[in-house]
C-alpha positions in Angstrom: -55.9 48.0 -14.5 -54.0 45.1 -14.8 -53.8 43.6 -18.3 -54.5 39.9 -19.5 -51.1 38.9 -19.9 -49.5 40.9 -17.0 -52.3 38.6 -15.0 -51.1 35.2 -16.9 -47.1 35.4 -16.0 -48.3 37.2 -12.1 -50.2 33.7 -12.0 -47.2 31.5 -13.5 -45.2 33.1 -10.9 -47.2 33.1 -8.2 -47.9 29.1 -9.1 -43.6 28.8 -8.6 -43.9 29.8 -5.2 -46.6 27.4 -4.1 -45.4 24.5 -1.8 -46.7 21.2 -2.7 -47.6 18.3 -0.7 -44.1 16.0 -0.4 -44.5 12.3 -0.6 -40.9 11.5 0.3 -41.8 9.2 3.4 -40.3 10.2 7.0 -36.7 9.5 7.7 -36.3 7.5 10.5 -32.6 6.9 11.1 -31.7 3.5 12.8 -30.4 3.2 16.3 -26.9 2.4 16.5 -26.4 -1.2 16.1 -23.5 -1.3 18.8 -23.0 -0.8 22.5 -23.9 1.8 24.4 -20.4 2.0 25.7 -16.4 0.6 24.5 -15.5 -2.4 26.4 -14.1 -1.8 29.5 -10.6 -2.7 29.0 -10.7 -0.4 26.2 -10.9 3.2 28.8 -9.6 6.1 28.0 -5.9 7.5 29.7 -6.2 9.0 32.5 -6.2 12.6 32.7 -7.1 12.8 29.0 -9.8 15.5 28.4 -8.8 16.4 24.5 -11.2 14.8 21.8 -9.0 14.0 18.5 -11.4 16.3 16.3 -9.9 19.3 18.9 -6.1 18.0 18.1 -4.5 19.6 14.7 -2.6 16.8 13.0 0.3 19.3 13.4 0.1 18.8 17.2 -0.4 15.1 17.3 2.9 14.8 15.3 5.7 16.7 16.2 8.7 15.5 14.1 9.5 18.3 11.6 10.1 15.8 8.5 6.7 13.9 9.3 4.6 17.2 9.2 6.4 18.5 6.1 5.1 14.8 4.2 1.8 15.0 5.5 1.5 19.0 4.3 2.8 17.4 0.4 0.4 14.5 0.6 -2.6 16.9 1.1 -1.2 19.3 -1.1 -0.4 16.6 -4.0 -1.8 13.4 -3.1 -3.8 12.4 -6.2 -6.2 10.3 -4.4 -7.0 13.2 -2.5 -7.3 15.3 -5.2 -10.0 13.1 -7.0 -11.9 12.7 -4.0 -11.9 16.6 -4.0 -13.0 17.1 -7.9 -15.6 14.4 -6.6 -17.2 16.7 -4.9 -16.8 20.0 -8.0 -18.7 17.5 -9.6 -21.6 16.8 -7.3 -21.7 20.6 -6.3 -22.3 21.0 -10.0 -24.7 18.2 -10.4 -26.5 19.9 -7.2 -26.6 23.2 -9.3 -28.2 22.0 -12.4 -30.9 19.7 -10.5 -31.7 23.2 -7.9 -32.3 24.9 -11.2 -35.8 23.2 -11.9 -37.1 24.4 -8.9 -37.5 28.0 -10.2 -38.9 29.4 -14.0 -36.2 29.2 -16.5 -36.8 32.5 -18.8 -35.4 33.4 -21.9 -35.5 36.1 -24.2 -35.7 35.6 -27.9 -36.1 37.4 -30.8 -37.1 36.1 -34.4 -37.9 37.0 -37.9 -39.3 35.1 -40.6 -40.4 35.4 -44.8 -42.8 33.3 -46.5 -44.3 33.2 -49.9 -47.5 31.5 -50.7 -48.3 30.7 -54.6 -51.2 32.5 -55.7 -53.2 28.9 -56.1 -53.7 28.1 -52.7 -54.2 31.6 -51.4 -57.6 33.4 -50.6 -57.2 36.4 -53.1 -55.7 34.2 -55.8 -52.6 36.1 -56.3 -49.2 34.9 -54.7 -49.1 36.6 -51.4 -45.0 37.8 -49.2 -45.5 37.9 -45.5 -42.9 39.3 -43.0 -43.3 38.7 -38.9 -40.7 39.6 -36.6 -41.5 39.0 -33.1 -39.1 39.6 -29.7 -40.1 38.6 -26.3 -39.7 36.5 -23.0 -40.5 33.0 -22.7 -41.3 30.6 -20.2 -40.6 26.9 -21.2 -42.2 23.7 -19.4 -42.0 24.8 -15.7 -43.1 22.1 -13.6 -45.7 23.1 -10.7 -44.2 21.2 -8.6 -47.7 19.9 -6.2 -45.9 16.8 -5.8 -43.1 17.2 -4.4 -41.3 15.6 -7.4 -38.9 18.2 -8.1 -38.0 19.6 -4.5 -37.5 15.4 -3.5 -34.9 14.9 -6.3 -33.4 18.5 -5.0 -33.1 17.1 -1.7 -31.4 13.7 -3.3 -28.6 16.0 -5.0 -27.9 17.9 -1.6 -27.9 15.0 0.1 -25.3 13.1 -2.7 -23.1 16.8 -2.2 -23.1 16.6 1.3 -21.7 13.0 1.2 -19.8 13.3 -1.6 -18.2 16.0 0.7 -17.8 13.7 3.9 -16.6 11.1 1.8 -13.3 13.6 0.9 -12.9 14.7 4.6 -12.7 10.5 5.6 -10.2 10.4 2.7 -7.7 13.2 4.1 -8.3 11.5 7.8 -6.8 8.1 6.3 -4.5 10.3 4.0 -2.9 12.0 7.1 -2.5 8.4 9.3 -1.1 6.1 5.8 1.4 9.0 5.5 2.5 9.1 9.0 2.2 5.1 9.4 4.4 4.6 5.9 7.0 7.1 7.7 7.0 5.6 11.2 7.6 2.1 9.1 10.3 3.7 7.1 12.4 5.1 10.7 11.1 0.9 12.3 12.8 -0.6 9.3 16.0 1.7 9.4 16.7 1.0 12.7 16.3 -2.3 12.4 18.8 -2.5 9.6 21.4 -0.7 11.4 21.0 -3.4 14.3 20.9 -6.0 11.3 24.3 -4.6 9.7 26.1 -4.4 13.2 24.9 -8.0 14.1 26.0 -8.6 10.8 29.9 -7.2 11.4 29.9 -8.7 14.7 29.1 -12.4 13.5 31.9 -12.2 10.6 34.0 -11.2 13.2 32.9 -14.4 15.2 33.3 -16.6 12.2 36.9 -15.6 11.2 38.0 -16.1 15.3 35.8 -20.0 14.9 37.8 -20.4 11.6 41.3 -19.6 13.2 40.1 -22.0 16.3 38.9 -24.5 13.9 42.0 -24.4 11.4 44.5 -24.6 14.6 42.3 -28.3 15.6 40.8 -25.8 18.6 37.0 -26.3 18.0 34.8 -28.6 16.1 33.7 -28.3 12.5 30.1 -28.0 14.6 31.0 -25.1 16.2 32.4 -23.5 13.1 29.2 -24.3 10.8 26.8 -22.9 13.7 28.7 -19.3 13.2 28.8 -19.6 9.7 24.6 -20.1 10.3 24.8 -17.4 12.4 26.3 -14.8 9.5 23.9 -16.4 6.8 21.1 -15.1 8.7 22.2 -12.1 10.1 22.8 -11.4 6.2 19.3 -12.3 5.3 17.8 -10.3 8.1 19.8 -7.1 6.2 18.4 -7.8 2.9 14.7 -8.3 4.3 15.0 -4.6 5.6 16.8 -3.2 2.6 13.8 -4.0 1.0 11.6 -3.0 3.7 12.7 0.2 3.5 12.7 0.8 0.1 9.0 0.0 -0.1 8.4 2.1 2.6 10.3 4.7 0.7 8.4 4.3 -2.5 4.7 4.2 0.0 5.7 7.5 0.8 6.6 9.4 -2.0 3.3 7.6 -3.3 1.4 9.0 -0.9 3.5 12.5 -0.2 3.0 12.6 -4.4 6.5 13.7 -5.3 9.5 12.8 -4.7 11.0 12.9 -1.1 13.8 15.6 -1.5 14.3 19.1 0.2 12.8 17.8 3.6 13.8 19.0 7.1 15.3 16.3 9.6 13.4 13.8 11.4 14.1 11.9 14.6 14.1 8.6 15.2 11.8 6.1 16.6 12.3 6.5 19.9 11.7 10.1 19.4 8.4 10.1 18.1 6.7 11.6 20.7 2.5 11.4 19.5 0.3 12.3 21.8 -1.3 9.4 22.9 -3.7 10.3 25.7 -6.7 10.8 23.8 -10.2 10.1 25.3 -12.4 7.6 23.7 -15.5 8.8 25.0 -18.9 7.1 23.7 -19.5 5.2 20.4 -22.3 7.3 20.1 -19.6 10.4 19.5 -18.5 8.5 16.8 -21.7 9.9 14.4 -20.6 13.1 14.7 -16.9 12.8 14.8 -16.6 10.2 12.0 -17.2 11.8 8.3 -17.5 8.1 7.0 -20.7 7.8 9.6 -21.9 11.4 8.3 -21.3 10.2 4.5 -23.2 6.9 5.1 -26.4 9.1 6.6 -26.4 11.7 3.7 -26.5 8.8 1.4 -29.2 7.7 3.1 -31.1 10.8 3.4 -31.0 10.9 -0.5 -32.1 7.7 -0.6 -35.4 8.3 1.0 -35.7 11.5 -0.7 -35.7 9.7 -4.0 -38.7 7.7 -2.9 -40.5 10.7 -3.0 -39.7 11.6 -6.4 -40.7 7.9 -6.9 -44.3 8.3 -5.7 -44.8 11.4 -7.0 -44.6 10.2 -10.4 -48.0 8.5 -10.0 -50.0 12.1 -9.9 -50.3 14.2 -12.7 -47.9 16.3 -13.8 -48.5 20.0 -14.9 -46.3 22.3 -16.3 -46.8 26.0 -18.3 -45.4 27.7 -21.1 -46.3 31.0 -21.5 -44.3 34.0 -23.9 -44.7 37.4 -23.9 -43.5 40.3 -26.3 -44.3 41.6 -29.5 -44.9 40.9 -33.2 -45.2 42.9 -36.3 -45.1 42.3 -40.1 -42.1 44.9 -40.2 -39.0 45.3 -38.2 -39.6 48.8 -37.5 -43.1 48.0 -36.4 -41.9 46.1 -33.1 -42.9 48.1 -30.7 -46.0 50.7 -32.1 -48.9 50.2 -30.1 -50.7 47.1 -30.1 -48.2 45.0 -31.1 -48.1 42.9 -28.0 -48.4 39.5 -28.5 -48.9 36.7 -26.0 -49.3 32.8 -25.2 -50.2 31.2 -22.2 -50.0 27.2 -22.4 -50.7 25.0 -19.4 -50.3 21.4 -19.3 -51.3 18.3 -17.8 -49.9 14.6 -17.7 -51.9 11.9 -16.0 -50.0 8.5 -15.8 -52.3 6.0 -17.1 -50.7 3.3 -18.5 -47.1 2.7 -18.3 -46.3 -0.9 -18.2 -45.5 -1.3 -14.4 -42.7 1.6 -14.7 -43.5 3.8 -12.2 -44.4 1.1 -10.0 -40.7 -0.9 -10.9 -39.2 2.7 -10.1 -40.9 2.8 -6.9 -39.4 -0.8 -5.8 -36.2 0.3 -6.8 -36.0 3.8 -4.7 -37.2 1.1 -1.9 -34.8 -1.0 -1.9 -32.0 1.2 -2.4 -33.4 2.9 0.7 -33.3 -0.5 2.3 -29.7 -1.0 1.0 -28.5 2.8 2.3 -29.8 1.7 6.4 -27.9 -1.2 5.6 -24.9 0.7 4.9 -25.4 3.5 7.7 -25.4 0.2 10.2 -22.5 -1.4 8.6 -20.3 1.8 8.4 -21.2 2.4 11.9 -20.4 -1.0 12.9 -17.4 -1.1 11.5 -16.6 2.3 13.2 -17.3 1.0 16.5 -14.6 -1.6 15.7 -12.0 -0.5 14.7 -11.9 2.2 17.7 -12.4 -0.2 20.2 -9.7 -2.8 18.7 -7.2 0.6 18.7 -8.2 1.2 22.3 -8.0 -2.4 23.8 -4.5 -2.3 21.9 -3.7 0.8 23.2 -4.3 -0.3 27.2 -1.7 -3.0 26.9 1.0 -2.2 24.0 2.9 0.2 26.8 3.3 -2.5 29.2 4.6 -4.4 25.9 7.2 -2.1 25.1 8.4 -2.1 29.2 8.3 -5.7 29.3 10.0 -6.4 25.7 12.7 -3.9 26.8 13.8 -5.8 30.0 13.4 -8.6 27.9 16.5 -7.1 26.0 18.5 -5.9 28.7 18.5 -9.6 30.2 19.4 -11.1 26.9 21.9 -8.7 27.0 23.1 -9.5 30.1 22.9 -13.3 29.6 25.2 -12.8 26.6 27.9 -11.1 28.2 27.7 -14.0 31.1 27.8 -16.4 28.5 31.2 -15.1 26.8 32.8 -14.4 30.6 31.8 -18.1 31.1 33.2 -19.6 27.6 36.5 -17.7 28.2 36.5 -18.8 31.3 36.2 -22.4 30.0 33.5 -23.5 31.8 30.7 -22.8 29.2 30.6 -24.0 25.3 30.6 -21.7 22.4 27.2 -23.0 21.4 26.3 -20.8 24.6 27.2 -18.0 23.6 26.0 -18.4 20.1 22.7 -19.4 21.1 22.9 -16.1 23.6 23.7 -14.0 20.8 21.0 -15.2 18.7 18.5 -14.6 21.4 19.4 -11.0 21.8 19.2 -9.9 18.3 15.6 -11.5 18.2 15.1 -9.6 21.6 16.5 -6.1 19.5 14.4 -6.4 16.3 11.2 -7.4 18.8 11.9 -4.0 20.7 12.1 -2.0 17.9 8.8 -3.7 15.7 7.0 -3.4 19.8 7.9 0.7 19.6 6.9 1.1 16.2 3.5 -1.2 16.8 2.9 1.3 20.2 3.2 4.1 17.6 1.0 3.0 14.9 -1.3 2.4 17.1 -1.3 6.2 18.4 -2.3 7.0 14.9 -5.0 4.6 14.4 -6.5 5.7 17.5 -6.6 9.1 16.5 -7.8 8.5 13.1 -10.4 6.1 13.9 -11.6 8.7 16.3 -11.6 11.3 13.8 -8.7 13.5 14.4 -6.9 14.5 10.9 -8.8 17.3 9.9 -7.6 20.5 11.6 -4.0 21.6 10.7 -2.8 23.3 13.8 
């Protein structure tokens, strides 16, 4: 037959399994506050049937050098790394608040001497006592009727799981900064090569305008407009000196160490990205974008801790209950009949608290309020930035086209020019004005490619691609 105290902790555990009523209210997430589709102009390529969740970041950018940054970023970034002890810390803070939900026991074991003088005790004489006791306890576990506990459970799930999304949007933007800082490092390079060879070519025209002018064969004009010419061409090098420097420093920023024992990397021009990525429907974007997942988990835990707010207007009950033995001597601890046992419920009824529950209540509303808010804004802003990539996206390769005949006829103009000044039918300001032109028309070429290219990558980060490797 079963005894008293084997029935007492069989009834403790049997209350730990019961499921309580849960006051945490029904989550209904807000429709998307967009458009059911992008804007027109902003279609997909054709022929494009890869989402850029399917496409490793290791496939979207094929330049050796460029892959071996983005593998040290991830690796060393320290952004990156605090986003993922961010989420040790809420795995851990997940842990501790998952641990109410079941009895914490403990064993214990005790011993204790006591003297009482002989004037306060029943047989007049001073009296020794010795108890020793050992057993299991069961401290303040919290029948959970409520729903109190298993509402702030859900809220620490809920803060892990965003707390986890939260890192993956931070390797997305980790992988296109560190690709975008290294396509502006090759943009500014190549413009300061056609900087320093514009630069040669106008001291070279100066010195030829200062023979012509010294010999009385052109005006002081004509020499002070080369001399211009060189003064800028010089300030155009030192602007993307600089340029690339910062972008240097961006990278090993972002790369976390410095840039040294790197393979090759191409050029610009060589940069093939794959840009024919689908955009699909905004709606994709709450699945695809960890931001947009990170926003709802936030949410979820938001509305989970109104639940713990409500329930804190019903009782409370909780036991305490130990069982093991005691005995007056330490060799006694286990004769028979030296069990001992204690079985202590309590109950807490709220009756009087100054408007706290109720202020706590408002609060876990509001916050609730503030967390749609968010979801809405975070989607929002999803929806804009892809559909700003993709309307940039439909035009910027008929940009690059036209800016590069733009080039070739500048090009072309100056070499008429200088057949017509030798010729003596044209002025010098002609051709100075034509070679002015086509180092504008250069630069614009190479800032159009390397715009076309960061583009690429915003498109594919803003639709989520950066997560898979390969």
């Amino acid at each position: 037959m079963m005894t008293t105290p084997a029935r007492l902790l069989l009834a403790a555990a049997a209350a730990a399994m019961i499921a309580g009523c849960s006051l945490t209210p029904e989550l209904v997430r807000p429709a998307a506050p967009v458009a059911a589709e992008f804007p027109p102009h902003a279609s997909p390529s054709t022929g494009a049937n890869r989402a850029a969740v399917d496409i490793g970041w290791r496939e979207f950018f094929p330049d050796a050098r460029l892959q071996a940054l983005i593998a040290s970023a991830l690796d060393n970034n320290r952004d990156l790394r605090t986003a993922a002890l961010r989420i040790e810390e809420a795995r851990a803070q997940y842990n501790i608040q998952s641990a109410d939900l079941l009895p914490n026991v403990s064993a214990g074991a005790s011993g204790s001497r006591s003297r009482t003088p002989g004037g306060v005790s029943a047989t007049g004489r001073p009296l020794l006592a010795n108890v020793y006791q050992v057993g299991l306890n069961l401290s303040a576990f919290e029948l959970d009727f409520f729903g109190r506990v298993r509402s702030l459970n859900e809220a620490a799930l809920a803060a892990y799981l965003a707390t986890e999304e939260a890192q993956r949007a931070a390797q997305i933007s980790l992988v296109a900064e560190t690709a975008k800082a290294y396509l502006s490092e090759l943009g500014a390079g190549e413009q300061l090569v056609l900087a320093r060879r514009t630069l040669e070519g106008r001291e070279q025209g100066y010195k030829l305008a200062k023979q012509r002018f010294d010999v009385g064969a052109s005006s002081a004009l004509d020499l002070r407009l080369n001399e211009t010419l060189v003064q800028s061409a010089r300030v155009s090098v030192l602007q993307l000196q600089r340029q690339q420097a910062q972008a240097r420093n961006a990278l090993t920023l972002l790369a976390g160490r410095p840039l040294g024992d790197l393979p090759e990397g191409g050029d610009l021009s060589s940069q093939n990205v794959v840009t024919a990525i689908p955009a699909g429907l905004p709606s994709d974007l709450l699945t695809n974008r960890p931001d947009i997942r990170a926003a709802e988990s936030r949410l979820v835990a938001a509305n989970a801790n109104i639940g713990a707010a409500r329930a804190a207007f019903f009782p409370r009950i909780s036991l305490t209950a130990a069982l093991g033995t005691a005995s007056t001597a330490l060799s006694g601890l286990f004769d028979a009949g030296s069990m001992s046992w204690s079985f202590t419920p309590q109950i807490a009824l709220p009756i009087f608290d100054a408007g706290r529950n109720r202020g706590n209540l408002d609060l876990a509303l509001v916050r609730r309020d503030l967390a749609v808010t968010d979801y809405e804004r975070t989607i929002q802003t999803a929806f804009r930035e892809a559909a700003d990539t993709l309307v940039a996206r439909g035009t910027l390769d008929e940009q690059v086209e036209a800016q590069r005949l733009v080039r070739e006829a500048q090009a072309d103009r100056l070499s008429l020019a200088d057949q017509r000044f030798r010729a003596g039918v044209a002025s010098s300001l002609d051709v100075l004005d034509a070679q002015r032109e086509l180092f504008t028309a250069e630069q614009s070429l190479v800032q159009t490619r390397l715009l076309r290219l960061t583009n690429a990558v915003d498109v594919y980060r803003t639709l989520g691609g950066g997560l898979k490797v390969e």
